[in-house]
C-alpha positions in Angstrom: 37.5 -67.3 -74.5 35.9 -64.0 -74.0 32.2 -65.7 -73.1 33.7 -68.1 -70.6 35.2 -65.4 -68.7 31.8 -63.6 -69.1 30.1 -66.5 -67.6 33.0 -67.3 -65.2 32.1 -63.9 -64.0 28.6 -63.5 -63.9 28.3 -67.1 -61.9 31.5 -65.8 -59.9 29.1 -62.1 -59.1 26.1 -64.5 -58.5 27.7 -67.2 -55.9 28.9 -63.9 -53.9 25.9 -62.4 -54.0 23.8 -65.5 -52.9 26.6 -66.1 -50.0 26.3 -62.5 -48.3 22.9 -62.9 -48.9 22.8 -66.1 -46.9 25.2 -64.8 -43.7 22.5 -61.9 -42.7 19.8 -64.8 -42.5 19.5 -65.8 -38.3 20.3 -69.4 -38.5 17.2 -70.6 -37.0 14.4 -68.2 -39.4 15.5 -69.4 -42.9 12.2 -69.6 -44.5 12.0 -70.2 -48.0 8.5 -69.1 -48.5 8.1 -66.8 -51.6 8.9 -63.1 -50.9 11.9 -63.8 -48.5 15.9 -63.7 -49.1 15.6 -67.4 -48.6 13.5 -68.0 -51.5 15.4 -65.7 -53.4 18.8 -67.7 -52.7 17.2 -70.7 -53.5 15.7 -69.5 -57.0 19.3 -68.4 -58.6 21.1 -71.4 -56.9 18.3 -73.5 -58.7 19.3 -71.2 -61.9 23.0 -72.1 -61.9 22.6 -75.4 -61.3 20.0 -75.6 -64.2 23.1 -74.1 -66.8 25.4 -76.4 -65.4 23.5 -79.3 -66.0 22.2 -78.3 -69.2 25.8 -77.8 -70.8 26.6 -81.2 -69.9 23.7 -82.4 -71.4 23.8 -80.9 -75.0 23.6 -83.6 -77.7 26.9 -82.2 -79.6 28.8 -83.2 -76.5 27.2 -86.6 -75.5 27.3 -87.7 -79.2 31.3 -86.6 -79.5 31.6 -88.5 -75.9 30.1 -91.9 -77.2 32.8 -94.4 -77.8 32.2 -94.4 -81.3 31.4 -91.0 -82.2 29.6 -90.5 -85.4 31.1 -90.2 -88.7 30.8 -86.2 -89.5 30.4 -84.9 -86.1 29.1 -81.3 -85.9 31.7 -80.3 -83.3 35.2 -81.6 -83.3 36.3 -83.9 -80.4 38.8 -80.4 -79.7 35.7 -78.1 -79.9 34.3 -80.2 -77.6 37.0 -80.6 -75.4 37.3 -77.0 -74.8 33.3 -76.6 -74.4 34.1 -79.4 -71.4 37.0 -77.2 -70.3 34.7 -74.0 -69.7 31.8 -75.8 -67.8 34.4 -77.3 -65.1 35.2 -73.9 -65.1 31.9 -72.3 -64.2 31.2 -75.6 -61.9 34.6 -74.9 -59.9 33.7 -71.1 -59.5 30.5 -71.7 -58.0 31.7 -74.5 -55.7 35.1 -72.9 -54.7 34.1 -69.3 -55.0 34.6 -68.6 -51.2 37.7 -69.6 -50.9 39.3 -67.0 -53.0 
């Protein structure tokens, strides 16, 4: 419980950053060449997706999700459950983040 809030947090800290980051860009010079703010948002965006999408893909999950699971699973379809619970977590921080 403690680590999702960490993580809730730190991709909470990093969707503000990357958002106020983004609103002092002029709409018409966003340049994502390397050096610039652009390229900067772009790189930890890149970074949370990457996290996201690795959590759902770890094999402990996708084995406990098959229809028939295997016999002595190493995580319990619970554990897995509330693993599931804390990525739709971090997924609905960083997509709902402004609105809070």
């Amino acid at each position: 419980a403690r680590m999702q809030t960490s993580y809730s947090e730190l991709y909470s800290s990093l969707i503000r950053l990357e958002l106020q980051s983004f609103r002092t860009l002029p709409a018409r010079s966003v340049s994502f060449q390397e050096g610039t703010i652009g390229r900067h948002i772009s790189t930890v965006m890149n970074m949370l997706r990457t996290g996201i999408l690795n959590g759902f893909r770890r094999s402990e999950v996708l084995a406990m999700m098959k229809k028939d699971p295997e016999p002595n699973p190493k995580v319990s379809k619970h554990g897995v459950g509330l693993y599931l619970g804390s990525l739709l977590n971090h997924l609905q921080v960083c997509l709902f983040e402004e609105k809070r």
